[in-house]
C-alpha positions in Angstrom: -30.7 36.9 -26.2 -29.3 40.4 -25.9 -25.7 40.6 -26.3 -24.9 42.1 -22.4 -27.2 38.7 -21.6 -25.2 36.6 -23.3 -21.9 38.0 -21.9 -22.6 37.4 -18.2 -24.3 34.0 -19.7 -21.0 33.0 -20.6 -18.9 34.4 -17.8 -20.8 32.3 -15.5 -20.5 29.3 -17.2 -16.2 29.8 -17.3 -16.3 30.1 -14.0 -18.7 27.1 -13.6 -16.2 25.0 -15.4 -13.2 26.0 -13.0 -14.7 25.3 -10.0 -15.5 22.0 -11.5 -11.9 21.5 -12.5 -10.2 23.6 -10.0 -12.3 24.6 -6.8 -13.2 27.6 -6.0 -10.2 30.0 -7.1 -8.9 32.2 -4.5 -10.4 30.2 -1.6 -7.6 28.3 -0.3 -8.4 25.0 1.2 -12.2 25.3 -0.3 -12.8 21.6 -0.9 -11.0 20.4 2.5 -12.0 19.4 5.9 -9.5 19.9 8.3 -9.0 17.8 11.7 -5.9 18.4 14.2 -4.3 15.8 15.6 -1.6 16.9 17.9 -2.2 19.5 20.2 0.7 22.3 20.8 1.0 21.4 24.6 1.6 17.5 23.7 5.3 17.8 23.1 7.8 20.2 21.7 9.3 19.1 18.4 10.1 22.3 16.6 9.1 21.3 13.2 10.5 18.2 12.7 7.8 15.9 12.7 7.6 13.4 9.9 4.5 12.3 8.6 3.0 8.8 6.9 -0.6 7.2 6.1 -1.6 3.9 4.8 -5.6 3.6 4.7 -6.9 4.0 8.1 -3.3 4.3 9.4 -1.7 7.7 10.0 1.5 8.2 12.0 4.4 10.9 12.7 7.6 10.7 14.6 9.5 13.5 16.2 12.2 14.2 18.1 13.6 17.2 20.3 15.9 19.4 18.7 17.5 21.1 21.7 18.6 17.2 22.7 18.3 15.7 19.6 16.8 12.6 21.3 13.4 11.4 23.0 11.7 10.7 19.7 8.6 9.4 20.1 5.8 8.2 17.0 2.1 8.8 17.6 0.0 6.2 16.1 -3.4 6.7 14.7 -6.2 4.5 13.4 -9.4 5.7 11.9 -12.6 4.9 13.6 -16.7 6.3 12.8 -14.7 8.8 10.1 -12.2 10.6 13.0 -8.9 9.5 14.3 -8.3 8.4 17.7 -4.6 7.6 19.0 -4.3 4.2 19.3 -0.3 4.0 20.6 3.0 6.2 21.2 5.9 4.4 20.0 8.9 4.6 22.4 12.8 4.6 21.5 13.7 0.6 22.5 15.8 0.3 25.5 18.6 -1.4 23.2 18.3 2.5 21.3 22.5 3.1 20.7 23.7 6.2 22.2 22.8 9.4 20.2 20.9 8.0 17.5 17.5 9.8 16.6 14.4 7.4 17.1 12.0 9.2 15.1 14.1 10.9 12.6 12.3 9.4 9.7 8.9 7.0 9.6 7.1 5.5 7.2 3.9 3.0 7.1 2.4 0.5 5.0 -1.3 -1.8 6.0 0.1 -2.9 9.3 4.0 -1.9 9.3 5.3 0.9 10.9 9.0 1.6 10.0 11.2 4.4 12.4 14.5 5.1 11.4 17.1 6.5 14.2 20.1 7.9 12.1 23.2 6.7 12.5 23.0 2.6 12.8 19.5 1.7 12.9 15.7 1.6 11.8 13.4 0.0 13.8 10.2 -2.0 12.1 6.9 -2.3 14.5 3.9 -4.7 13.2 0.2 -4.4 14.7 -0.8 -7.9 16.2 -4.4 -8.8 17.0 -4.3 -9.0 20.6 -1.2 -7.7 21.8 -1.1 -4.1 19.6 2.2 -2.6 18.2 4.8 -4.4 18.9 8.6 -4.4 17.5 9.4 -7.0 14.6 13.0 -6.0 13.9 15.6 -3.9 14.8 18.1 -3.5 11.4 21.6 -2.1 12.0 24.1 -1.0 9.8 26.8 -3.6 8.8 29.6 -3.9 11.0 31.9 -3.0 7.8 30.6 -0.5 6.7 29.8 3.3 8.7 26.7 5.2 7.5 26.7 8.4 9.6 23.0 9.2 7.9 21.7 5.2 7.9 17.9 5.6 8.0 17.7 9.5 7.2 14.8 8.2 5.0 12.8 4.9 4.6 10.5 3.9 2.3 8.4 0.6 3.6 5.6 -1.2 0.8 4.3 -4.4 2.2 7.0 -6.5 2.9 9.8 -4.5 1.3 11.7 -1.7 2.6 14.1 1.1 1.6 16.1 2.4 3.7 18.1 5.8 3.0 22.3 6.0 3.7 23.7 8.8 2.2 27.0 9.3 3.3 28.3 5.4 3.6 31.6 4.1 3.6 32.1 0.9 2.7 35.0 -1.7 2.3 37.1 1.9 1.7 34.6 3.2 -0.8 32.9 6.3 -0.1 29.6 7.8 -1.0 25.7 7.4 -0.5 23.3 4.6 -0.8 19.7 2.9 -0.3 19.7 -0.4 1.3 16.7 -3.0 0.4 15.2 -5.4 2.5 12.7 -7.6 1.8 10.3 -10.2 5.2 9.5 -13.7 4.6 8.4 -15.4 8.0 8.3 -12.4 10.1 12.2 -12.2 9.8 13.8 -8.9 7.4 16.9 -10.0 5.3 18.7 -7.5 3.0 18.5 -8.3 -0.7 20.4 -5.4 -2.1 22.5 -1.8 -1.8 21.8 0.6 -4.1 25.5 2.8 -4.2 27.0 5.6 -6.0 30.8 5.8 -5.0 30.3 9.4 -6.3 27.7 10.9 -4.9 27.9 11.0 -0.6 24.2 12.3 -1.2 23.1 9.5 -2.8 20.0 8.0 -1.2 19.0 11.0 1.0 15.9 10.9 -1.7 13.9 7.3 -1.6 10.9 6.3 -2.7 9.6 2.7 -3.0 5.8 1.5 -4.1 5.5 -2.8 -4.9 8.1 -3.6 -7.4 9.6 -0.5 -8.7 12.1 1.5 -6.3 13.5 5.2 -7.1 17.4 6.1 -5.7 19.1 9.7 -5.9 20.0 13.0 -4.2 19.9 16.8 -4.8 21.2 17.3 -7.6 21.4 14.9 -10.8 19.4 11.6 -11.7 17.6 9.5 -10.6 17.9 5.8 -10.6 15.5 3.7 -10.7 15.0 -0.5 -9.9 12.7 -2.9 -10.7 12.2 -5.9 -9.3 13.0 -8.9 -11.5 11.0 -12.5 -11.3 12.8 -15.4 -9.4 16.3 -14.8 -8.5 17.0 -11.9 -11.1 16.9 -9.3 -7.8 16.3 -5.9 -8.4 16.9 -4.7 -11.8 18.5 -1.6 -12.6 16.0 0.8 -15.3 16.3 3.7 -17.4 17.3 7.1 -15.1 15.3 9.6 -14.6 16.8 13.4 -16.2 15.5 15.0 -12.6 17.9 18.1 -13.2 19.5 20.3 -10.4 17.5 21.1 -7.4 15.5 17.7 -6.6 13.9 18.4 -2.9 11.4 15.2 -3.1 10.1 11.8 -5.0 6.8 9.8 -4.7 6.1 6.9 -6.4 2.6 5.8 -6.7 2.5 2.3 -9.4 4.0 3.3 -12.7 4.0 7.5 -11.3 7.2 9.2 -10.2 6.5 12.6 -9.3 9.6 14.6 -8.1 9.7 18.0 -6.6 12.1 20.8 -7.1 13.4 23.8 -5.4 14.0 26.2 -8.6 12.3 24.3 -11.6 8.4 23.2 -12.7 7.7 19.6 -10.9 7.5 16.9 -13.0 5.6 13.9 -13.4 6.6 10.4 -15.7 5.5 7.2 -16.2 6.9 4.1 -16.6 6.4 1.7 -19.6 7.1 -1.9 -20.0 10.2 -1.7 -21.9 12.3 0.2 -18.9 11.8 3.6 -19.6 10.2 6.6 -18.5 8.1 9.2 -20.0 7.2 12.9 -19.3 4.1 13.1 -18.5 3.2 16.4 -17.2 5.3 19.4 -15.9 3.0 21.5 -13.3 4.1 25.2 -12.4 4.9 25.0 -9.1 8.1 25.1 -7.2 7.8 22.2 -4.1 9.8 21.1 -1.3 7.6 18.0 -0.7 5.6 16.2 -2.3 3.4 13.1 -1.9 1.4 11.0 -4.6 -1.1 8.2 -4.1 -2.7 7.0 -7.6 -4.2 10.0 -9.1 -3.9 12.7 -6.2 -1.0 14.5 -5.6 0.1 17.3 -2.6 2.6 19.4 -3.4 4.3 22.5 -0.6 4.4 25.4 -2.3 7.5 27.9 -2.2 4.4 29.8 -0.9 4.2 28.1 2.4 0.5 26.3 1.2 -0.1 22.7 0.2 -1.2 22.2 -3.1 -3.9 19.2 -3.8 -4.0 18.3 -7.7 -5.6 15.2 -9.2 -5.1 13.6 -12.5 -7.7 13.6 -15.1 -8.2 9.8 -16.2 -4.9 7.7 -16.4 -3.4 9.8 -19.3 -4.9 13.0 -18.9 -3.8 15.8 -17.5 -3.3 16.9 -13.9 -5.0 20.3 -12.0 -5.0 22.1 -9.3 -8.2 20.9 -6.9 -7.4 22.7 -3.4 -5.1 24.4 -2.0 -4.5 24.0 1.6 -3.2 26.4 4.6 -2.7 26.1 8.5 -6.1 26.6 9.9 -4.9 28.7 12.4 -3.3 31.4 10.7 -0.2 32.6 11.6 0.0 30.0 15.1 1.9 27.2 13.2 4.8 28.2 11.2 6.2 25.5 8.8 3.4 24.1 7.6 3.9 21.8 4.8 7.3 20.3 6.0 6.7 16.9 5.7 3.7 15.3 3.4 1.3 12.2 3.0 -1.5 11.2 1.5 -3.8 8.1 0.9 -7.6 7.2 0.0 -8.3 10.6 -0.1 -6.7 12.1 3.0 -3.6 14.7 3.2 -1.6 14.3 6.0 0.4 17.7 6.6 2.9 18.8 9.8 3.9 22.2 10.7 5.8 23.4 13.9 3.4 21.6 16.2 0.8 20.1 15.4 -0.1 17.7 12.5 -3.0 18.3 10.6 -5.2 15.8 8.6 -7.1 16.9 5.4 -10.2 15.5 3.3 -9.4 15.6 0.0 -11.3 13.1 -1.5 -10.4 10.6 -4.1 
C-alpha cells in the first residue's frame, strides 16, 4: 500500500470512529428528529415555559409575564410514534390571589405536579375514564411564609419535592425543600429539608426513588436518602458542587449538576454514603437533564448538547448537538430541559420542541 494510500486510509477511518462516538462533527442536531409541539399563535408566554417527560408523557406549563398569571399546562401523550394533546390544565378556581399556576411542573408515570409560587403546588393524576383530574392541592403551613413555595418540584412515583427558598419559619429564616410522600390517594409531608443560612436553599431540587439532592447557587449540595421503616430520610455525604451551580438531575445513583463558569460534573453514589467524581465534561450549562445514560446539557452557546455514557463506568461523549429548527424565529432555546426513553424535550420563547435522541 503506497504511503499517500495509506494516509487517506487512515484519515477515514478517524473520522469513521467519531461519527461512531460522536455524530457527525459540525452538523448540529445530525442524529435528531425534531417535532414541534406548540405552535407560536397558541399563547404568549415569553420564554417561560417549563418542561417535563415521563415515557409517553410530555408536559409544559407557562404563564404570562406581562400579568404574571393565566398559567396554563399542556398535556401530551404519545400515540403511533407522534404526540397528540390529550388536555390543558387550568389554574383551580380555589387558585389564591397572585400566585403563578404554571410556574414550575414536573411528571412522573401518571402524576403531573404544577407549582403556583407563593403557597401552593397542585398534583393532577390521569384516571381511566374520567382523564386528568386534581388529587391534591398542598399549601404552605400556616406558620411558616415561603414567598418562593413551589419555585421547583421534583415528583418520582409517589414522592415529591417541592422547592422553598426563601422560608421563614417559627422566626428562622432561610431556604428549604419540603418532601411529601401518597399512600391512599392522600399526600402527607414526611420531611423539610432547611438551611437557616442559606434563603437560596432549595431553589435547586432534584429527586429520583430513594435518593433526593437539596442546594442553591452557590456552595454544596446536600443530599438524602431514604432510610428503611421509620428511619425517614437520611442525611448523606455533600456534594463539593463549587460556585455557580445553575442545575441538578438525578437519574439512580447519577447526579449531574450544571454550572454557569466551571466544567459540569457528573458523580456517583456508593453504598457507604458517599459520592464519587465520575466525569467532568467541558461545557458550561444552564440546564441540564439526565435519564440513565443520556444526558442534555444548554450550552453557554445557546445549543443543547446530547451526550451518553459509555457502559455504566465508562466515560461520557458528545452524541448530538441540537439547535431551534427554525433558525433565528425562537430565541431562548434551551431554557428549560427534559429527557426520557430517548426523547429531549427542549422550550424556547414559544414553542416547545421534542427531539429523538435515542437510547
Amino acid at each position: 500500500m503506497h504511503a499517500h494510500t495509506r494516509t487517506v486510509f487512515r484519515r477515514a477511518l478517524l473520522v469513521a470512529v467519531m461519527i461512531l462516538c460522536c455524530g457527525w462533527p459540525g452538523v448540529p442536531g445530525a442524529a435528531a428528529d425534531s417535532e414541534i409541539l406548540y405552535p407560536t399563535a397558541r399563547f404568549p408566554h415569553h420564554g417561560l415555559s417549563q418542561v417535563a417527560i415521563s415515557g409517553e408523557t410530555l408536559v409544559f406549563a407557562s404563564y404570562n409575564l406581562e400579568s404574571g398569571t393565566g398559567g396554563k399546562a399542556w398535556v401530551y401523550r404519545r400515540t403511533n410514534g407522534s404526540w397528540q394533546l390529550e388536555t390543558i390544565l387550568l389554574p383551580p378556581p380555589s387558585l389564591p390571589v397572585d400566585a403563578i399556576f404554571g410556574y414550575s411542573v414536573g411528571v412522573s408515570g401518571d402524576t403531573i405536579v404544577i407549582g403556583a409560587p407563593p403557597l401552593v403546588v397542585y398534583v393532577f393524576v390521569r384516571q381511566p375514564e374520567t382523564g386528568w383530574v386534581q388529587q391534591a392541592a398542598l399549601p404552605v403551613q400556616q406558620v411558616e411564609n415561603s414567598p418562593d413555595f413551589g419555585f421547583r418540584v421534583a415528583v418520582s412515583g409517589d414522592r415529591l419535592l417541592v422547592g422553598a427558598p426563601s422560608l421563614a419559619e417559627a422566626q428562622r429564616v432561610g431556604g428549604s425543600a419540603y418532601s411529601y410522600h401518597r399512600a391512599g390517594g392522600a399526600w402527607r409531608r414526611d420531611a423539610l429539608f432547611f438551611d437557616p443560612e442559606n434563603d437560596q436553599y432549595g431553589s435547586i431540587i432534584a429527586l429520583d426513588g430513594a435518593l433526593a439532592a437539596v442546594g442553591s447557587g452557590p456552595g454544596l449540595i446536600d443530599t438524602y436518602l431514604l432510610g428503611l421503616g421509620r428511619h425517614g430520610w437520611l442525611r448523606q455525604a455533600p456534594v463539593a458542587a463549587g460556585d455557580s451551580i445553575s442545575s441538578i438531575s438525578l437519574s439512580g445513583n447519577t447526579l449531574a449538576a450544571g454550572s454557569f463558569r466551571d466544567e459540569l460534573a457528573i458523580w456517583q453514589f456508593r453504598n457507604n454514603g458517599t459520592w464519587t467524581l465520575q466525569s467532568m465534561l467541558p461545557v458550561h450549562s444552564s440546564a441540564l437533564a439526565l435519564d440513565d445514560d443520556t444526558l442534555a446539557v444548554t450550552a453557554t452557546d445557546g445549543t443543547v448538547q446530547i451526550y451518553r455514557r459509555q457502559g455504566r463506568q465508562g466515560p461520557w461523549l458528545l452524541a448530538a448537538t441540537l439547535v431551534e429548527p427554525r433558525a433565528n424565529q425562537a430565541p431562548g432555546f434551551g431554557a428549560s430541559l427534559a429527557v426520557s426513553a430517548g426523547t429531549a424535550v427542549v422550550s424556547s420563547d414559544n414553542p416547545v420542541w421534542a427531539f429523538t435522541v435515542g437510547n
